[in-house]
C-alpha positions in Angstrom: -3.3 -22.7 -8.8 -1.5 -20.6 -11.2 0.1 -17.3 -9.5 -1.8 -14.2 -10.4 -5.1 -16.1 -9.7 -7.9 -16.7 -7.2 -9.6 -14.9 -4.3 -6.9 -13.7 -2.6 -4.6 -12.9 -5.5 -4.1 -9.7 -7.3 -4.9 -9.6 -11.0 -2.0 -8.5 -12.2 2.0 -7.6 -10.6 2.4 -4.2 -8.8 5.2 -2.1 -7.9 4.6 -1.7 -4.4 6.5 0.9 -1.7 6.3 -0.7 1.7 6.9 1.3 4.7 7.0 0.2 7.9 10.2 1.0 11.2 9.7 -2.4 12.9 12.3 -4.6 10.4 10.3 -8.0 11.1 6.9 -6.8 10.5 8.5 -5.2 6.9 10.5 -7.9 6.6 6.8 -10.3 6.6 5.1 -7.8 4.4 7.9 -7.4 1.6 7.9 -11.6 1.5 3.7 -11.5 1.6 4.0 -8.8 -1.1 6.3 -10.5 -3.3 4.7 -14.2 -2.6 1.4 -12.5 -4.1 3.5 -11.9 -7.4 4.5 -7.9 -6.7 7.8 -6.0 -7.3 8.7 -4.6 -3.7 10.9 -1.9 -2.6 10.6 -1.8 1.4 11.8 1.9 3.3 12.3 2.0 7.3 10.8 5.4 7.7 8.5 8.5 6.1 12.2 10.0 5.0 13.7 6.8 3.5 10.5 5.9 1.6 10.1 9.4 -0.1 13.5 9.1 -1.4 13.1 5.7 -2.7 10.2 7.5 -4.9 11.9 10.1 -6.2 15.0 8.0 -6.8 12.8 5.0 -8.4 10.0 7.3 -9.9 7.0 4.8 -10.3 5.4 2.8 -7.9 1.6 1.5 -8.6 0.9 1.7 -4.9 2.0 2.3 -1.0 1.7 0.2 1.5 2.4 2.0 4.8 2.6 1.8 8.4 0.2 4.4 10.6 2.3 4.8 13.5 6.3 5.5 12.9 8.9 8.3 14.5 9.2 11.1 12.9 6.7 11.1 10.0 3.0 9.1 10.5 1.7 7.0 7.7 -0.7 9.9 7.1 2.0 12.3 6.6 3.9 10.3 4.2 0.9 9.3 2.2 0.3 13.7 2.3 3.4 14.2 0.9 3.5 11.8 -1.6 0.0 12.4 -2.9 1.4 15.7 -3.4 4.0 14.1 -6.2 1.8 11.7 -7.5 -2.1 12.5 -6.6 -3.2 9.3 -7.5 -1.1 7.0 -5.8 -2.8 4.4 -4.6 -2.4 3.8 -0.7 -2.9 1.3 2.1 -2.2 2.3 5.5 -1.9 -0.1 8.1 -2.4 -0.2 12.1 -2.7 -2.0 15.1 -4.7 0.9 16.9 -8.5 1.8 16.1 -8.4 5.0 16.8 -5.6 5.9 14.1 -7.6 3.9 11.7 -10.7 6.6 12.0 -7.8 9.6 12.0 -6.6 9.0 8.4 -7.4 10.7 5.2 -10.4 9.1 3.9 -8.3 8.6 -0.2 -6.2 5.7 2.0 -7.4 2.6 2.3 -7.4 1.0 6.0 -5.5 -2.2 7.1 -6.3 -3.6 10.6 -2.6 -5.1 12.3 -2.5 -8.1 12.7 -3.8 -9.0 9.0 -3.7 -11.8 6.8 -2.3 -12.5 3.7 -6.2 -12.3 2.3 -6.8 -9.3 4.2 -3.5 -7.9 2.4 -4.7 -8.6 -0.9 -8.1 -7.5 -0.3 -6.8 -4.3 0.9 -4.4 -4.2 -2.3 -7.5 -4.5 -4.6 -9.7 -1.7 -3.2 -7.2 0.8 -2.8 -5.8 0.3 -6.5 -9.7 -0.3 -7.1 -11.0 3.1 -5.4 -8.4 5.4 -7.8 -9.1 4.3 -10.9 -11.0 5.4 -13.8 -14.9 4.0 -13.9 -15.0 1.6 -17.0 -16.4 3.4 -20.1 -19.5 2.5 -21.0 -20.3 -0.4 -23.5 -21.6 1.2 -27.1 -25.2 -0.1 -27.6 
């Protein structure tokens, strides 16, 4: 199957920011990521990933760990909502209690996930910030 198709692939290539202090689990996210056809640009902490976006500028959407030293998921995706409000986000954790603790505009990831979870998780946070469709003219 061609890349860019089926169930558990995304529609079209992203720039992604992926955040996460534990080197092997950002390490298997940047290769899921870029296996699924995205551009990736990976950041060890809350600090290093807001400079990679003001350095780099664009990204189509976050994908972040909850739990890190120094700055939580929440707190990154905070202040970087606060230079681009309608960045798409997707934070992940392996505790449930964090996952009810976020900010409701971030979409939830349950660690461990699968590569379908991943993509699912890709398509309604990119899904829940944009624009409804315009209406068909009669």
């Amino acid at each position: 199957m061609p890349r860019g198709q089926g169930a558990s692939q995304p529609c079209r290539s992203l720039k992604i920011l992926a955040v996460d202090d534990d080197s092997l689990v950002r390490e298997t996210l940047c290769a899921m990521l870029e296996d699924m056809g995205h551009v990736v640009v990976s950041a060890e902490s809350g600090k290093h990933a807001i400079l990679a976006f003001e350095a780099t500028g664009s990204f189509d959407l976050m994908v972040t760990d909850f739990s890190m030293p120094g700055m939580t998921g929440a707190e990154l995706s905070e202040a970087l909502r606060r230079l681009k409000p309608d960045l798409p986000i997707v934070i992940a954790t392996g505790y449930a209690e964090a996952l009810s603790q976020t900010e409701t505009a971030s979409t939830r990831l349950a660690k461990p996930f699968s590569r379908a979870s991943l993509a699912a998780a890709i398509e309604a946070a990119v899904t829940r910030l944009s624009p409804p469709a315009a209406p068909s003219p009669a």
